[in-house]
Structures are given as structure tokens and as C-alpha cells.
C-alpha positions as CSV (number, residue, x, y, z in Angstrom):
1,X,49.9,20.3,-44.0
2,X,48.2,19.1,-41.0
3,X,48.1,15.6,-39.8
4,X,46.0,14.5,-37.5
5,X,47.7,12.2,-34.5
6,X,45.0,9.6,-35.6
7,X,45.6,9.2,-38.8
8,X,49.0,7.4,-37.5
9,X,48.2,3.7,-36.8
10,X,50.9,3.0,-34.4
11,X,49.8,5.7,-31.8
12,X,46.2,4.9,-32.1
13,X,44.8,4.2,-28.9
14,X,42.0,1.3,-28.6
15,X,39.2,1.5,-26.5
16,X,39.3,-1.5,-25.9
17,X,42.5,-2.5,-25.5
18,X,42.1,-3.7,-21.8
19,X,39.1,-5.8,-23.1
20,X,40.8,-8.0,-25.6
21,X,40.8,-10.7,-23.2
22,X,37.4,-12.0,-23.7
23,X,37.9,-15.3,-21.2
24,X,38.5,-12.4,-18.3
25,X,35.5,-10.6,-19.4
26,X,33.5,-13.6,-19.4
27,X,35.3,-14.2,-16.2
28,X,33.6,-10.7,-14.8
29,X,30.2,-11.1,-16.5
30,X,30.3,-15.0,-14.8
31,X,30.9,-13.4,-11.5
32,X,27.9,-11.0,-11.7
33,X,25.6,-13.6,-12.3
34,X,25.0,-14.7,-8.6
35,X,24.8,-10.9,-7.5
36,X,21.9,-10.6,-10.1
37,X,20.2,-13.8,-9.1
38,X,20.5,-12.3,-5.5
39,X,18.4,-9.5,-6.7
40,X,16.3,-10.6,-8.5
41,X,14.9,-12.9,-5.1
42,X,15.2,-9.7,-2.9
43,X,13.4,-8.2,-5.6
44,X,10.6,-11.0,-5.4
45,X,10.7,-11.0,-1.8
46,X,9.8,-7.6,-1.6
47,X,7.0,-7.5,-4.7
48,X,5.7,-10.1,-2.2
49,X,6.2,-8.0,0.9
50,X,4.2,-4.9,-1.0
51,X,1.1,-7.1,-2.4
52,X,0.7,-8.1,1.2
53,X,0.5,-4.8,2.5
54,X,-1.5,-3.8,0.0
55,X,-4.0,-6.4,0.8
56,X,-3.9,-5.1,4.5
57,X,-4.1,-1.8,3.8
58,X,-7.6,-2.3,1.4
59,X,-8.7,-4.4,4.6
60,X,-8.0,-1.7,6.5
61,X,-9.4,1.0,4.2
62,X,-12.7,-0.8,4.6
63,X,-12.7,-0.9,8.3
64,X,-12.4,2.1,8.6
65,X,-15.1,3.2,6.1
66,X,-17.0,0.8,8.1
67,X,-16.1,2.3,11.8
68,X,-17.1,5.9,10.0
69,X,-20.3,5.2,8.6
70,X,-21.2,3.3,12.1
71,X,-20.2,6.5,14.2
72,X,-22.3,8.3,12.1
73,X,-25.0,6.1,12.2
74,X,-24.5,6.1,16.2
75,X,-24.2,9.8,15.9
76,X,-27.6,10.6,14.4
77,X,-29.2,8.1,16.9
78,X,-27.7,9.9,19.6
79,X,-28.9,13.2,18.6
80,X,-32.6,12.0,18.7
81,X,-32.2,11.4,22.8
82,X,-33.5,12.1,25.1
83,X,-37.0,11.1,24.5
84,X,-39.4,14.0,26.2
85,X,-42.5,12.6,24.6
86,X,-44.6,9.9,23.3
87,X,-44.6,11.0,20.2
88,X,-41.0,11.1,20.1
89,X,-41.1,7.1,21.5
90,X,-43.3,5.9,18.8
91,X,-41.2,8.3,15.8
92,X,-38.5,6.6,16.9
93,X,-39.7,2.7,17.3
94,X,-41.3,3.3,13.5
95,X,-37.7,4.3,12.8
96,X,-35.8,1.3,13.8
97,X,-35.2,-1.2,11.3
98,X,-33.0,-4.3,11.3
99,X,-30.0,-2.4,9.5
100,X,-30.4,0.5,12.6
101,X,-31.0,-1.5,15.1
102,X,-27.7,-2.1,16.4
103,X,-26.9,1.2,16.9
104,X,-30.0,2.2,18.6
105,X,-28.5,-0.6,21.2
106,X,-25.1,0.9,21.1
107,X,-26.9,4.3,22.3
108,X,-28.9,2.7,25.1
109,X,-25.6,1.2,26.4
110,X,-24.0,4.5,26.5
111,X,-26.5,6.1,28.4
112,X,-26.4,3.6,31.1
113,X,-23.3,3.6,31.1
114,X,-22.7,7.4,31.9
């Protein structure tokens, strides 16, 4: 009959025989626990790092929006010059409000300036 090589205590082989010293494997475990402290702050550091540029990069994000809604504004301003008549003049002074007004300035700066 068949016997399996198991079945024999004396050549069982332990998995765990190089463990059995438990004062070494505290030993390793001990060792780790700087390393893991370590990375745990470089882990904290950079969590901190991210949030920050997420913060600048919503700032940013707005700016922009900002900058593009401005050139827009700017844009459709721009595309109401030149003035040929007086009728055209007084459209456009009912037009400007306080929220326009800035870029109707912006306009009349550029075309001095060109």
C-alpha cells in the first residue's frame, strides 16, 4: 500500500521552522517599525503637498473662468466699434452698465493704443 511521505513525522517539514524563534521575529517586526513611522510622515507630507495644490489649482480654475468670461465680455464690446453713427453712440451709452463698464474702458484703451 501506499504511504504518503507525510504521514511520517520525522520527515515532516515545518513551515515554520525558521520562525520558531519568536524574540528574532519580534526582533524583525521591531526593526520595521521606524521604516513605517517614516512612511507614514512622507505619507502626511505629501497628503499635505496635494491639498495645497488642490487649493491652487481651484484658485486657478476660477481665474481663469474669470479671464474667459472677461475676454468675452471685451470681445462683444469690441465688435460694436467703430461707432459710424449717433444712433450707434447713444445704443451703446444705454448699454453700459456698472458690471460692463470696465470693459467698455478696456476697449477705449486698445484703440488708442493701436
Amino acid at each position: 500500500m501506499y504511504k504518503s511521505k507525510m504521514s511520517d513525522p520525522s520527515k515532516k517539514k515545518s513551515i515554520y521552522k525558521s520562525n520558531t524563534d519568536f524574540q528574532g521575529v519580534r526582533f524583525a517586526c521591531g526593526s520595521l517599525e521606524p521604516k513605517i513611522d517614516n512612511l507614514e510622515t512622507e505619507l502626511k507630507v505629501l497628503q499635505d503637498q496635494l491639498k495645497y495644490v488642490l487649493e491652487v489649482l481651484a484658485q486657478q480654475t476660477v481665474l481663469l473662468k474669470n479671464m474667459t468670461r472677461q475676454h468675452i465680455n471685451d470681445q462683444t464690446v469690441a465688435d460694436k466699434f467703430p461707432i459710424t453713427s449717433e444712433e450707434q453712440l447713444l445704443k451703446i451709452n444705454d448699454e453700459i452698465t456698472s458690471e460692463n463698464k470696465l470693459a467698455y474702458i478696456r476697449i477705449r484703451y486698445n484703440f488708442n493704443n493701436n
